[in-house]
Each structure stands twice: as structure tokens, then as C-alpha cells.
C-alpha positions as CSV (number, residue, x, y, z in Angstrom):
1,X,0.0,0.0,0.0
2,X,3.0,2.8,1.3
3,X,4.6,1.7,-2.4
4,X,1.1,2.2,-4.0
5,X,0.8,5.7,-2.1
6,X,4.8,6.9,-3.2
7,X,3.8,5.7,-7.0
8,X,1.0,8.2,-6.7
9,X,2.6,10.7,-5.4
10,X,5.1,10.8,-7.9
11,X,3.1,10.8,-10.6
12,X,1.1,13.5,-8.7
13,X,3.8,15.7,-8.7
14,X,5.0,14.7,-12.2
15,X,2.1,16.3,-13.8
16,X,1.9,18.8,-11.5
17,X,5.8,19.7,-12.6
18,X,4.1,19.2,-16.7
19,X,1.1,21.2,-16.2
20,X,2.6,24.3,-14.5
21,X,5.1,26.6,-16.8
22,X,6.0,30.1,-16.0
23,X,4.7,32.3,-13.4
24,X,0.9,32.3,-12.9
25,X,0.3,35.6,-11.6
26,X,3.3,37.6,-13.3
27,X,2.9,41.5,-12.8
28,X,1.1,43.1,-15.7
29,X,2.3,45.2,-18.2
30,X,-0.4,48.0,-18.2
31,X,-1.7,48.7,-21.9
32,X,-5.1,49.9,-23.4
33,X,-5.6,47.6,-26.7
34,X,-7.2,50.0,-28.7
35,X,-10.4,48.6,-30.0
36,X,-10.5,50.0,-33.7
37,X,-6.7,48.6,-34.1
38,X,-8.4,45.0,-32.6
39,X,-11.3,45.1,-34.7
40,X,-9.1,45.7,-38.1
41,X,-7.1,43.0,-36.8
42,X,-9.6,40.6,-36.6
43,X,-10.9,41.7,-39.8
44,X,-7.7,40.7,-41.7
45,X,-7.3,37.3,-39.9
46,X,-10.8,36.8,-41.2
47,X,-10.1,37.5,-44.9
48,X,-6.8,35.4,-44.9
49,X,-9.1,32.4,-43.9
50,X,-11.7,33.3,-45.7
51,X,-9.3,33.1,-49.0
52,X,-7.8,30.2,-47.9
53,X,-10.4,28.1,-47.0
54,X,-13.3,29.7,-48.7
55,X,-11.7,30.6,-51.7
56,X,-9.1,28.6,-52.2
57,X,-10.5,25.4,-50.2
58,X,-8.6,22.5,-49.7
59,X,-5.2,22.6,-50.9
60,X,-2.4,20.0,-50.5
61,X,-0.2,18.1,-53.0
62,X,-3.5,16.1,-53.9
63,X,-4.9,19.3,-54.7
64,X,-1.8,20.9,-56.8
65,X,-3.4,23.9,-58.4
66,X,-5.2,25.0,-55.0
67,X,-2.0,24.1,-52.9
68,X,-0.6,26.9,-55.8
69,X,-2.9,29.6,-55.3
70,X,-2.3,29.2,-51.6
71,X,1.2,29.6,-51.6
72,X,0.6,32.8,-53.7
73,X,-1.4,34.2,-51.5
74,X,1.1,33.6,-49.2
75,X,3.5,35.2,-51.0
76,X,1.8,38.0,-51.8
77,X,1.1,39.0,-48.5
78,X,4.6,38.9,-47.5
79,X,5.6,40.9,-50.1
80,X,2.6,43.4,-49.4
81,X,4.1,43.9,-45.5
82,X,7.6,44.9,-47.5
83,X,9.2,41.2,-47.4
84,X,11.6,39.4,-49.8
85,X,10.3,36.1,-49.9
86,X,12.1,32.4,-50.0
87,X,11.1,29.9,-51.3
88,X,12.7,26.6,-50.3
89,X,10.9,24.1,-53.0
90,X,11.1,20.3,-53.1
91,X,9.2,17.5,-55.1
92,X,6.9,15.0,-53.4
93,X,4.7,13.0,-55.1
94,X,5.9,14.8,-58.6
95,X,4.8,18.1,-57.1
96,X,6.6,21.0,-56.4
97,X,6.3,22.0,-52.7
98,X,7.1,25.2,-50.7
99,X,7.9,26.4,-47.6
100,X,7.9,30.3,-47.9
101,X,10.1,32.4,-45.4
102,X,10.0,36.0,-44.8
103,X,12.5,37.2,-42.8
104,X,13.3,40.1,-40.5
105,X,17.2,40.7,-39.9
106,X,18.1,41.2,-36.9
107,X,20.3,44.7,-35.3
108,X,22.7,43.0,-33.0
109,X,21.9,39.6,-32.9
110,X,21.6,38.8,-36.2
111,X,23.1,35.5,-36.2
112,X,20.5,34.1,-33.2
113,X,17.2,33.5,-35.1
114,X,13.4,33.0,-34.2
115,X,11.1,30.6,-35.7
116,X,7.8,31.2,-35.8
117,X,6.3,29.0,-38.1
118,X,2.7,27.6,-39.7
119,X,1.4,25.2,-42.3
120,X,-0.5,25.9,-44.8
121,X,-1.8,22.3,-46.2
122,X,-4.8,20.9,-45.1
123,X,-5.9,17.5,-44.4
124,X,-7.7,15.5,-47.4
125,X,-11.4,16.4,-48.0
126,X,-10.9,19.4,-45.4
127,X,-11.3,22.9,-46.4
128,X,-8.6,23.5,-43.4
129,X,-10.0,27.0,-41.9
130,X,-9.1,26.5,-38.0
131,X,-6.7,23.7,-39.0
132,X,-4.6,25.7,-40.0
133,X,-6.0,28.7,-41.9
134,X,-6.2,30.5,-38.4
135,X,-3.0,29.8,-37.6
136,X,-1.4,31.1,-41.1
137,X,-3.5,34.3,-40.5
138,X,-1.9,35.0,-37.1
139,X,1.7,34.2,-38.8
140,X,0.6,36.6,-41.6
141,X,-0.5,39.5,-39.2
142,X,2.5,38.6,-37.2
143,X,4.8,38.9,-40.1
144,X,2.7,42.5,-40.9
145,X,3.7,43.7,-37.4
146,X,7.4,42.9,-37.2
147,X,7.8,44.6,-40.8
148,X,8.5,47.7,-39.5
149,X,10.7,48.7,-36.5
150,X,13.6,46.5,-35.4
151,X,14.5,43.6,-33.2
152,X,17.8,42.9,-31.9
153,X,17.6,39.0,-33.0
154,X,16.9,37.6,-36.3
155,X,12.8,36.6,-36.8
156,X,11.6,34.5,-39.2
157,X,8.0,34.0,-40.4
158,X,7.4,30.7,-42.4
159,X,4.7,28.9,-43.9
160,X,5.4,25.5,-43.6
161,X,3.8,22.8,-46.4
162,X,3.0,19.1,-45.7
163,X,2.4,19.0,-42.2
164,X,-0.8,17.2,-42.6
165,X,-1.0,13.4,-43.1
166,X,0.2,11.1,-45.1
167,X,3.4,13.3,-44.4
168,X,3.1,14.0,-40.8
169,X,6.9,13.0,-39.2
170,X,7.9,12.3,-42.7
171,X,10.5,13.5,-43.7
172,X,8.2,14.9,-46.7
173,X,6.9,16.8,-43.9
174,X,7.9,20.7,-44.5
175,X,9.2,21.7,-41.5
176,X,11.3,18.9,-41.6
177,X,12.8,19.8,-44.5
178,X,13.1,23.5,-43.7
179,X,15.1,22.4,-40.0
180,X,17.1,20.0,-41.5
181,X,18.5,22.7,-43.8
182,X,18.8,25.0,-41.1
183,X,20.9,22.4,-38.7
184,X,23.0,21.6,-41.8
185,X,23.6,25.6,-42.0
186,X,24.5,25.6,-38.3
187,X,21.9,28.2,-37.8
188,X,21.5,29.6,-34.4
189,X,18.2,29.2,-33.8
190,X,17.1,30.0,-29.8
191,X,13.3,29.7,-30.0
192,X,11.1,28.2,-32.6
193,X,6.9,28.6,-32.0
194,X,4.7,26.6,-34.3
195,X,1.1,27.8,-34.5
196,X,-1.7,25.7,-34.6
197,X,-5.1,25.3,-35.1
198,X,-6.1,28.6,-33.2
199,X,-9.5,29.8,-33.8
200,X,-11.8,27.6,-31.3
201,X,-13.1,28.7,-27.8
202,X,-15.8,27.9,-26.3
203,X,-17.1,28.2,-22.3
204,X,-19.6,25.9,-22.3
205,X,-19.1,23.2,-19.0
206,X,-17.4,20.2,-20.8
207,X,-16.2,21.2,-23.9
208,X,-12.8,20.5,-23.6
209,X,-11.1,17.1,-23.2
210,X,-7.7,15.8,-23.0
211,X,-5.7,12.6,-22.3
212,X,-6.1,10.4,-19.2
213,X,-5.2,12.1,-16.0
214,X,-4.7,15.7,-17.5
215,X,-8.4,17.1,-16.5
216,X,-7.4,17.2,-12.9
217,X,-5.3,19.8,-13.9
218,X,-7.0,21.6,-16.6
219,X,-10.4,24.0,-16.9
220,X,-13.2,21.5,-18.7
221,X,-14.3,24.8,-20.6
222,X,-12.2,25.3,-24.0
223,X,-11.9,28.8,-23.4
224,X,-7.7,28.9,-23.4
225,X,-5.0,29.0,-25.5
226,X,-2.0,26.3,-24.7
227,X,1.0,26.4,-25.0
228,X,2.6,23.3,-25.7
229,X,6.2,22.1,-25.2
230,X,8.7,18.7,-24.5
231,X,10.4,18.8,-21.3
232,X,13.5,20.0,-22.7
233,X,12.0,23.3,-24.2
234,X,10.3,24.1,-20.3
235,X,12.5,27.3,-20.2
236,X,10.9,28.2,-23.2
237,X,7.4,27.3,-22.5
238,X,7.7,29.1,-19.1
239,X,9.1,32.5,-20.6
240,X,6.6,32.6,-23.3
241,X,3.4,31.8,-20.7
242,X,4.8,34.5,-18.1
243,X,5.4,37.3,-20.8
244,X,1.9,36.1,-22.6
245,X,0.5,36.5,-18.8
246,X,2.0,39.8,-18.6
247,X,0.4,41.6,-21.7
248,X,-2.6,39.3,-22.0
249,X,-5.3,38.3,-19.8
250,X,-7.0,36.1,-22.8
251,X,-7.2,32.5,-20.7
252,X,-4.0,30.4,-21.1
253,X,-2.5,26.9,-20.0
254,X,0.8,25.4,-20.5
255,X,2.4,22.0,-20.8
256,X,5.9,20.8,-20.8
257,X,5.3,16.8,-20.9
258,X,6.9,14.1,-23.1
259,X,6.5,13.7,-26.9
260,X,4.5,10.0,-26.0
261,X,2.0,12.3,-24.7
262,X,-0.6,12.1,-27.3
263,X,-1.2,15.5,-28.8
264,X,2.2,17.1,-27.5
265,X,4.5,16.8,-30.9
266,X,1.0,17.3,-32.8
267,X,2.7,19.8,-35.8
268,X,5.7,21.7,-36.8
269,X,7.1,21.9,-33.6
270,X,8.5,18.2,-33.3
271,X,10.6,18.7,-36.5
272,X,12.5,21.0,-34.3
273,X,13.3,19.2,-31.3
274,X,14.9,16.6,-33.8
275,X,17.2,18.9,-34.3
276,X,17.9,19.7,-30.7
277,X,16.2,23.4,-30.4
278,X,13.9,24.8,-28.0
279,X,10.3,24.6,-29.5
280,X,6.4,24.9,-28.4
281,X,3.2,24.9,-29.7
282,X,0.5,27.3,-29.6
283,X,-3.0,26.0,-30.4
284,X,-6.6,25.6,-28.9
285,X,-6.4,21.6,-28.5
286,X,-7.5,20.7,-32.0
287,X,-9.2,17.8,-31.5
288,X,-9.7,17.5,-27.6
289,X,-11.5,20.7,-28.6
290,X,-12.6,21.3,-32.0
291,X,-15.7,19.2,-33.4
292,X,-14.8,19.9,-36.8
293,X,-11.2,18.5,-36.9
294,X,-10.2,17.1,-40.3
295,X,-13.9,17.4,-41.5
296,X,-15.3,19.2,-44.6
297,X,-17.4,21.2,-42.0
298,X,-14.1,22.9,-40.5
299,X,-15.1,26.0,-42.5
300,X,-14.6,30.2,-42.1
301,X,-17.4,30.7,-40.3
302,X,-16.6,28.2,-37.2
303,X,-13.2,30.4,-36.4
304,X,-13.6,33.1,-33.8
305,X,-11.7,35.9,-35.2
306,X,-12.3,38.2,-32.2
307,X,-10.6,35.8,-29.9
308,X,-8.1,34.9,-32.8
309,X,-6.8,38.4,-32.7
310,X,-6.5,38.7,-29.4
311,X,-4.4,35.9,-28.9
312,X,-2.4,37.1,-32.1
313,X,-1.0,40.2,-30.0
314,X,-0.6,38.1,-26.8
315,X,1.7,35.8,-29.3
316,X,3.4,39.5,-31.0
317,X,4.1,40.3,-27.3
318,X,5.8,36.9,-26.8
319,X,7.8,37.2,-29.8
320,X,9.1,40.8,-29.2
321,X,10.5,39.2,-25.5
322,X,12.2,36.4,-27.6
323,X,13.8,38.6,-30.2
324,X,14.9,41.3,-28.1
325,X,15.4,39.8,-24.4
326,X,18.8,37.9,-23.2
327,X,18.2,34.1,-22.8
């Protein structure tokens, strides 16, 4: 029974130690969001999804001429906020594939580099507007924000293709082939952020789930944003959640737990703790949350922009302390 008990409490404590990142109650940074700036905001982040997943529609190498138009668009926009644009391309499946980088240069850190990263494909048969149109409008609004100004580190914005299945932890998969060529570089990179289906909330009693054991120490009301991380990146995770604290108070949660986790290396993310860097990701559960994951019905009009953009600046805040701040 006493060896029962100890088990217990060290799994107790284990989660505990996975569950709780940063500080909870960090002092706040005092600052009035204007609303007209919010509301254009969410605006935007509504007509990027709306083109990708309305217009545009599903789009992966199954879909070549759609996966086209989306990396376009892409483009375009990055070019529109006064980037060059990169494209690294690659051939799967007798398609040509992107992954498109936009990049901000840093003042005096140049040669240290933050990722913040998204894909663009969507799952077969899935118009793809939460998963992960949301998330490629924050990175495009990100990308608009950093344009002007500067940062003392080197920030990257990139729209990653492939993440979806059959090439998810391929190495088809573009994030994997974007940090492979970045290890083989012997780029510095000190922070990567993948973002992840983003645009679902809800505060109805029971709408969110999770793996066995982690509702003791979760809200059952999908109302958050997590932040998501393995155990090595827990400095990460816990800077991020304490500076997202600090200039947000949209609802947040934070894990630091093993990949074997089920949900935990669930994108972009994973591709760069195989190369040994510090990585997390930001997303609203998917599907311990979302009702419409990898269906046709995950559409425009299920995203919440107005939480959506509010998140997006919590996440501009983040990245500001990451390009600018000492580790």
C-alpha cells in the first residue's frame, strides 16, 4: 500500500511539474488595446481564412493547383508587409512544394534566429479554416507587425507545407525539411513557435477534453489557449506563458510533458526538437476541442476571429520578448 501511495505521489507531482510553466500571476504590463486597431485586426485574420479556405479550399499536394494559389497568397502577402520572400521548393509525389520564409534581420543579434512558423496544407477532404488557416493568418499579421521597426535577434516568419498526413513525421513533412537545412547551415536558432489550429473557444461546461489524468489539472471549458512544449523546451514554455500572462489576460494553459503524450509533438514543432532546439506549440487543442477537426465542416465561419486576434497580439508580445530579451 505505502509503495502504491509513493507511485501516486510521484506521478502527482510529475504532472503537476508538466502542467505548471511560467509564473501564474506575473505583474502586468499596463496597456489599453485600442479597439479600432483590434477590430481591423480581426478583420484581416478573417479574410486570410476566408481566401484560404473559402476561396481557395482545400489545398495540399492532392490538390496541386489549390495548394498553388495558396502559396501565392502567401507570397503576396509577405511581399505586401515589404518582405523578400524564400522559397525553399522540393518534389513529393511529382509536385513542387514550398515552404515560404519571410525574414526580418536582426540589429545586433543577427546570427541568433526566431522561428515562428505555420502550415498551410490541409488535411484530405478538409477545407482547413481552423486547421490551420487561423493559424497562417496569425503568422501573416504577425509577419505585418514585425515589418517595420527592429528587433535585436533575427525573426523568421514561415509557412510550412506538408504538415498534414500522409506526411506528418515524414520527412516529406515541410518543417522537416526546412530544419534539417537550417541544422545543416548551423543556424543559431534560440526559439522556434509553431502555431496551430487557433481559432476555437468555447465556455460551455465540458467542452474540452484531454488525455487520461490531465483534466485534474485543466479547466473543462475550452476557453484557453496552450502552449505546448517537451520537457526540454520548459524554459521556453515558461518564458513565453509569463510574458503572454504579462500583456494578456486572454485565458492560457501550459504544458511541458513528453512527446509519447498524445497531442504534445502534434505539428511543426516536433521537426525542431529533432534537431535539438527549443520549441512549443500554440493551439486551442484541436481535436480535444474542436468538433470539426479534419472534417469538410471545419469552415470560415466556425473560427472566432475576435478571440483569434486577441491571442495574435498576446503571441506579438511573446515574440518581441524572444527577439529582443537575453536568454
Amino acid at each position: 500500500m505505502a509503495a502504491l501511495l509513493a507511485v501516486a505521489a510521484m506521478l502527482f507531482v510529475g504532472l503537476y511539474y508538466m502542467t505548471h510553466c511560467g509564473p501564474q500571476n506575473p505583474e502586468r504590463v499596463v496597456k489599453t488595446v485600442n479597439q479600432q486597431e483590434l477590430q481591423q485586426l480581426r478583420d484581416r485574420l478573417g479574410a486570410h481564412v476566408q481566401t484560404l479556405a473559402g476561396g481557395i479550399g482545400e489545398r495540399n499536394v492532392f490538390r496541386p493547383d489549390a495548394y498553388r494559389r495558396a502559396a501565392d497568397y502567401i507570397a503576396g502577402v509577405f511581399r505586401g508587409a515589404g518582405y523578400e520572400v524564400e522559397w525553399q521548393r522540393y518534389d513529393v509525389n511529382r509536385v513542387t512544394c514550398a515552404n515560404l520564409i519571410a525574414t526580418r534581420s536582426g540589429s545586433t543579434l543577427s546570427n541568433q534566429i526566431v522561428v515562428v512558423g505555420a502550415h498551410y496544407d490541409s488535411v484530405i477532404g478538409c477545407p482547413g479554416a481552423n486547421d490551420n488557416g487561423s493559424a497562417v493568418a496569425s503568422l501573416l499579421e504577425l509577419a505585418r507587425r514585425f515589418a517595420a521597426g527592429k528587433t535585436a535577434r533575427t525573426v523568421r516568419f514561415v509557412a510550412f507545407a506538408n504538415e498534414e498526413p500522409p506526411f506528418f513525421l515524414t520527412d516529406q513533412m515541410g518543417s522537416r525539411v526546412y530544419a534539417t537545412a537550417c541544422h545543416k547551415r548551423g543556424d543559431d536558432i534560440r526559439a522556434m513557435i509553431s502555431l496551430e489550429t487557433m481559432g476555437c473557444y468555447s465556455d460551455v461546461p465540458g467542452s474540452q477534453h484531454y488525455p487520461p489524468l490531465f483534466n485534474f489539472f485543466y479547466p473543462d471549458r475550452g476557453n484557453f489557449i496552450a502552449f505546448v512544449g517537451n520537457i526540454a523546451s520548459r524554459p521556453l514554455v515558461s518564458r513565453a506563458a509569463g510574458v503572454f500572462r504579462a500583456h494578456s489576460d486572454f485565458p492560457m494553459e501550459t504544458l511541458a510533458a513528453p512527446a509519447l503524450v498524445p497531442g504534445v509533438n502534434w505539428s511543426d514543432h516536433d521537426s525542431f526538437w529533432r534537431e535539438g532546439w527549443q520549441a512549443f506549440m500554440v493551439t486551442d487543442t484541436a481535436p480535444y476541442r474542436y468538433p470539426h477537426y479534419h472534417e469538410v465542416t471545419d469552415t470560415p465561419d466556425k473560427v472566432n476571429y475576435g478571440a483569434l486576434a486577441r491571442v495574435t497580439l498576446g503571441i506579438e508580445a511573446v515574440v518581441r520578448n524572444l527577439a529582443n530579451g537575453a536568454d
